[in-house]
N, C-alpha and C positions, 0 to 999 in steps of 0.2 A: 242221178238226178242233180248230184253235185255241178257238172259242167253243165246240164239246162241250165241252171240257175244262173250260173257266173256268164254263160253266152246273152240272155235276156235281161239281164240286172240292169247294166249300161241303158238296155235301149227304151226300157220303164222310165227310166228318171229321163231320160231326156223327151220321152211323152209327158212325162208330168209336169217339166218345164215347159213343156208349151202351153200347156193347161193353166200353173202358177210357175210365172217365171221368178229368178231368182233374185230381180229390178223392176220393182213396181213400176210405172211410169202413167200420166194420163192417156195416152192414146192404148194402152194394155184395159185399163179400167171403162174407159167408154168402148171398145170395142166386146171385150166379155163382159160387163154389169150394164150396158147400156148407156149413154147421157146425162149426166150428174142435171138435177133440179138444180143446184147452186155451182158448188164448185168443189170437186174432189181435192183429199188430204193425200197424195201420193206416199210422201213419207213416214204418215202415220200408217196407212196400211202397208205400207212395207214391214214397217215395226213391226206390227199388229199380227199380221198376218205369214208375211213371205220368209221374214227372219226365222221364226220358231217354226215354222213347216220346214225349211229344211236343214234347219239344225238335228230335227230329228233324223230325216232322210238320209244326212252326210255322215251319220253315226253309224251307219251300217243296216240292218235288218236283212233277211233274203229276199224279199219279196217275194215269195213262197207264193201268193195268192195270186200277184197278176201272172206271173209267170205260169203258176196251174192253170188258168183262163186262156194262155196262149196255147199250150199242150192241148187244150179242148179244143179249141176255134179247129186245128190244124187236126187233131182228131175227127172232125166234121167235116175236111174236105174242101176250107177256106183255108185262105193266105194270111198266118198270122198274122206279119207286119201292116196290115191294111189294118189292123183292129186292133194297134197300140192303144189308140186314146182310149179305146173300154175299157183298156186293161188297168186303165188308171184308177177305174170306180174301184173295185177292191181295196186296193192298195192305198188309195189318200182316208177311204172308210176305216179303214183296220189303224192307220196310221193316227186318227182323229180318235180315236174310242184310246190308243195308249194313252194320249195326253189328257182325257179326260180321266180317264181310271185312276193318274199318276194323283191327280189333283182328290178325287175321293176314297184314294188309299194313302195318300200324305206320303207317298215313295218320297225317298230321297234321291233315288238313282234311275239313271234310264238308257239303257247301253252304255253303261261305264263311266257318266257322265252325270251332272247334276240334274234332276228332272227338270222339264222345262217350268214351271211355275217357280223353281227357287233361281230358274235365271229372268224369267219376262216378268214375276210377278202373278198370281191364282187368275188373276182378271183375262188378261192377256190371253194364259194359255186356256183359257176354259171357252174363251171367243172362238180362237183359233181351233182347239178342237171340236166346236160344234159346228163351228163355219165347213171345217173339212169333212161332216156330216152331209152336206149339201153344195158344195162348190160340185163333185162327179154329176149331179143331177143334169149341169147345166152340160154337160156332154152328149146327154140326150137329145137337148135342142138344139145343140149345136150343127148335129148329124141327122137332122130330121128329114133333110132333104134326100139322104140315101137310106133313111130306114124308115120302110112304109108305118104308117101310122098306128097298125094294130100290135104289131112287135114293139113301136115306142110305149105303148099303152101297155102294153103285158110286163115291158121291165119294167115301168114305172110303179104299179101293181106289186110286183115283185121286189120291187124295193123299198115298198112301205110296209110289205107284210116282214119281212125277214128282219128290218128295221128295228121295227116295233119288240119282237122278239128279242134280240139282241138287248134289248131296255130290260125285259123282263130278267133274262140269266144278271145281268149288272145286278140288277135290283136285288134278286138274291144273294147274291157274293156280298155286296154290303150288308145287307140285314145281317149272314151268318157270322163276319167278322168282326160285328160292331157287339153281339150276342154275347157273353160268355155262356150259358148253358144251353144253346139251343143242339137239337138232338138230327143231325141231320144222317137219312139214311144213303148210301153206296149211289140208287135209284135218283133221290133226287139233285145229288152232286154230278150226276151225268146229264141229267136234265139242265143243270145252270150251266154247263158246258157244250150243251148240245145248243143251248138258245144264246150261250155269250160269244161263243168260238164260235160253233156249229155255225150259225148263222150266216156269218161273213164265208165260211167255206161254200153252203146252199147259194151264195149268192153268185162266187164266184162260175158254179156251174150251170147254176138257172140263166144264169146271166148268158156263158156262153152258148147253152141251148134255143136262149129266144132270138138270140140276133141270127143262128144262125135256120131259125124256123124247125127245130127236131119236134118229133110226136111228143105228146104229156109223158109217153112212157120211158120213153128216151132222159127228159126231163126230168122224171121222177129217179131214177136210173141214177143218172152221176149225181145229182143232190142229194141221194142216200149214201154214196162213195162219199163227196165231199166233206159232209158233216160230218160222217163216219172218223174220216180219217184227221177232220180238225179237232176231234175229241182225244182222238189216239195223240195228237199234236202236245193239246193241251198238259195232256196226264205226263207226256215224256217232259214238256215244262217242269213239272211241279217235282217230279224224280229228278233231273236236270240239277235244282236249285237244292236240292237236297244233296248231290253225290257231290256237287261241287265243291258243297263248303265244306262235308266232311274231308273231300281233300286237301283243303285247304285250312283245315282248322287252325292248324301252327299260326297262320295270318290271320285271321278275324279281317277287321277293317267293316266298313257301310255295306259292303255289299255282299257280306257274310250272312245266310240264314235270311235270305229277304222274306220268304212266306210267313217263318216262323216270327218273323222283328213287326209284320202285319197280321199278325194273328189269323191269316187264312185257313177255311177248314178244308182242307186239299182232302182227295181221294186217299192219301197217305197218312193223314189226321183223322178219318174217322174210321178207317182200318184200326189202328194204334189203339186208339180209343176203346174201340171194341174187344182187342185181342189183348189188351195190358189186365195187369190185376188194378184192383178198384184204388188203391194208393198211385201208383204208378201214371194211371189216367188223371186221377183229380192232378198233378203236380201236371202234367203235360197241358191243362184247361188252363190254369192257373201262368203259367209260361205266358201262353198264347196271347189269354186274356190283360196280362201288364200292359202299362200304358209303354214303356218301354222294357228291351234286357239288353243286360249285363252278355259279353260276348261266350262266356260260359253258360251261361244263364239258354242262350240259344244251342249251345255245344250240350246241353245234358237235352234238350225237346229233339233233336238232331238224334242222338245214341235213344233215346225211346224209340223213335219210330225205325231206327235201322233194328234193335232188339227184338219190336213185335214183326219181324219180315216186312214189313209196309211195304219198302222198296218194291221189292221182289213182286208183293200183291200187286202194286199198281203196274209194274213191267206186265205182268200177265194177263192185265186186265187190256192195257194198251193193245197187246198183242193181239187177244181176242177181238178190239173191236177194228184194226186191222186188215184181220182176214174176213170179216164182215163187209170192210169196205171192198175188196177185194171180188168178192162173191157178188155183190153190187153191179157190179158191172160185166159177170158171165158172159150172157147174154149180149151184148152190144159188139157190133162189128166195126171196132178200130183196126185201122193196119198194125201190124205188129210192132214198130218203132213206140205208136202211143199207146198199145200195148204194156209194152214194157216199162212207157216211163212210169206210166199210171201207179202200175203193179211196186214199181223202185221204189214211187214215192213214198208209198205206204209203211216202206221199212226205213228208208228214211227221217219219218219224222219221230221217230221211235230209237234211232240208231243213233243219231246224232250226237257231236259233244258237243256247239252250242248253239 
C-alpha cells in the first residue's frame, strides 16, 4: 500500500492545486467564486486562505483518503486519473476538520510543526478550516456537465448526511475531554470514531460508488469496509502516540504524550481505567484532567496504561475491526490487483510507524 500511496501522492496535490492554487489572483477568484459585487482582496485571501491550506499539505500526511477513492474508482472499472479532482473532496475535508480540531483541542503541534492557529492566528485557521468544509462541494458544480444530475444529488445528499455525523463524534471527543469524571464505555468510544473518522472514510467510498453509479449494495459494501477500517486507523493513532513517546521518553519535548498533555479518553484510557486498582485509576483521571503536566507527570499516565496491557487491548481490538472490514467486502468482485490493495490496506493502517 506503501508504493500506492507514494505513486498517487504527487498527483493529489497537484489536483488540489487546481482546485486551491498556491497564488491567489483575481482571475482564480472570479472564475471558481464567481464576479465580485465590489471588488475582491486577492491578498488577503491568499493569507486567509491559500497560505495555511497548504502549509498543512507541504507538512506531509498520506493522503490515505483520496488515494483509497482512487483504488475504488479503478476497482469499479474506471480510469482513475479522469477522477482526480473528486479525489480531492476527502482529502481537503479531512484536511479542514485537523485545523479545526487543532483549534478546539488547543494542540500545540501539527506534523512536527507549530499548529496552524499559533502561526495565522485562531480566527484565520478556524475560517480556513471551515472554508475547506465547502470549497470540495464546489467540485460538484463544477463537473455537472459530465455527471448526470441524480448522481450530483446523491453525493450531495451523501455529503451532508456523513457531514453532519462527523459534527456529532467531534462533539463527543470534546465533551469527554473537557469532563474530568465522565464514565465513557469501549461501545461508545467506537461510536465517536466511527462518526469522527469513520465518516470521512464512508465518504470516501460512497463517494466512489456514486460517481461511479454501483447498486445500494455494492455501496453499502465498501462504506462498511471504509469505516471499518478508518476506526482500525484511528485506534492504531492513539497506540501510535502512545509507543512513540514511550520510546522516546529519554526526550520529552511538545510532542511527547500528545493524548495524554489533552486529556483524551482514547480506547487505551478507558481500558486502563477499568483494568487498574481504584488508586492507580483515580491518579491516571487526575493526569488527564490537569490543566497542564509535567513531562514525568505524562511518563507515569504513559507506564499506567502500558501496566494495565491497554496497548496490547487496543492492538486486538484494531485487529478485530480489520478483519471486519475485510469480510466487508467478500462478496464484491474486484480484480485481484484491488483486491489485494484493499486487503493491504487494512493491515496497513494498523502496521504502520507513522
Amino acid at each position: 500500500m506503501r508504493e500506492t500511496l507514494a505513486e498517487w501522492r504527487p498527483l493529489v496535490d497537484e489536483a488540489i492545486a487546481d482546485l486551491v492554487p498556491r497564488e491567489i489572483d483575481a482571475d482564480y477568484l472570479e472564475t471558481f467564486f464567481g464576479g465580485p459585487t465590489y471588488e475582491y482582496d486577492p491578498d488577503g485571501i491568499q493569507r486567509a486562505l491559500a497560505e495555511p491550506l497548504w502549509d498543512l499539505l507541504d507538512r506531509g500526511g498520506k493522503r490515505w483518503r483520496a488515494v483509497l477513492f482512487l483504488v475504488f474508482i479503478e476497482g469499479f472499472g474506471e480510469d482513475p486519473a479522469e477522477y482526480l479532482r473528486y479525489a480531492c473532496i476527502p482529502e481537503i475535508l479531512h484536511n479542514g476538520t485537523i485545523i479545526v480540531d487543532d483549534v478546539e483541542d488547543e494542540a500545540t503541534k501539527r506534523r512536527g510543526e507549530p499548529a496552524l492557529h499559533h502561526i495565522y492566528g485562531q480566527d484565520i485557521a478556524l475560517n480556513a478550516g471551515n472554508a475547506m468544509y465547502f470549497l470540495p462541494l464546489k467540485i460538484l458544480t463544477q463537473e455537472q456537465t459530465d455527471l448526470p444530475a441524480d448522481r450530483r444529488l446523491a453525493a450531495y445528499e451523501m455529503l451532508m448526511d456523513e457531514l453532519n455525523r462527523t459534527h456529532l463524534g467531534q462533539g463527543m471527543d470534546i465533551h469527554w475531554h473537557n469532563e474530568r469524571d465522565v464514565e465513557i464505555t469501549p461501545e461508545q468510544y467506537l461510536e465517536m470514531c466511527a462518526c469522527k473518522t469513520g465518516c470521512l472514510g464512508r465518504i470516501v467510498a460512497r463517494l466512489a460508488a456514486i460517481l461511479t453509479d454501483q447498486p445500494p449494495e455494492v455501496e453499502r459494501a465498501v462504506a462498511t469496509y471504509a469505516e471499518l477500517t478508518a476506526v482500525a486507523f484511528q485506534i492504531g493513532d492513539d497506540i501510535l502516540d502512545i509507543e512513540n513517546s514511550l520510546g522516546r521518553a529519554g526526550e520529552f519535548g511538545k510532542e511527547f504524550g500528545n493524548d495524554v498533555r489533552e486529556g483524551k479518553k482514547t480506547l487505551l484510557v478507558i481500558h486502563a481505567l477499568k483494568e487498574s486498582d481504584p488508586e492507580t485509576a483515580e491518579r491516571l483521571r487526575e493526569i488527564l484532567a490537569a490543566a497542564e503536566n509535567t513531562d514525568e507527570e505524562v511518563l507515569e499516565a504513559l507506564s499506567i496504561l502500558e501496566d494495565a496491557g491497554s496497548i496490547d487491548y487496543a492492538r486486538e481490538r484494531a485487529l478485530e475491526l480489520a478483519a471486519e472490514a475485510r469480510a466487508a467486502i467478500d462478496g464484491l468482485e474486484f480484480d485481484e490487483e484491488t483486491d489485494r490493495k484493499l486487503r493491504e490496506f487494512t493491515k496497513f493502517v494498523i502496521e504502520r510507524d507513522v
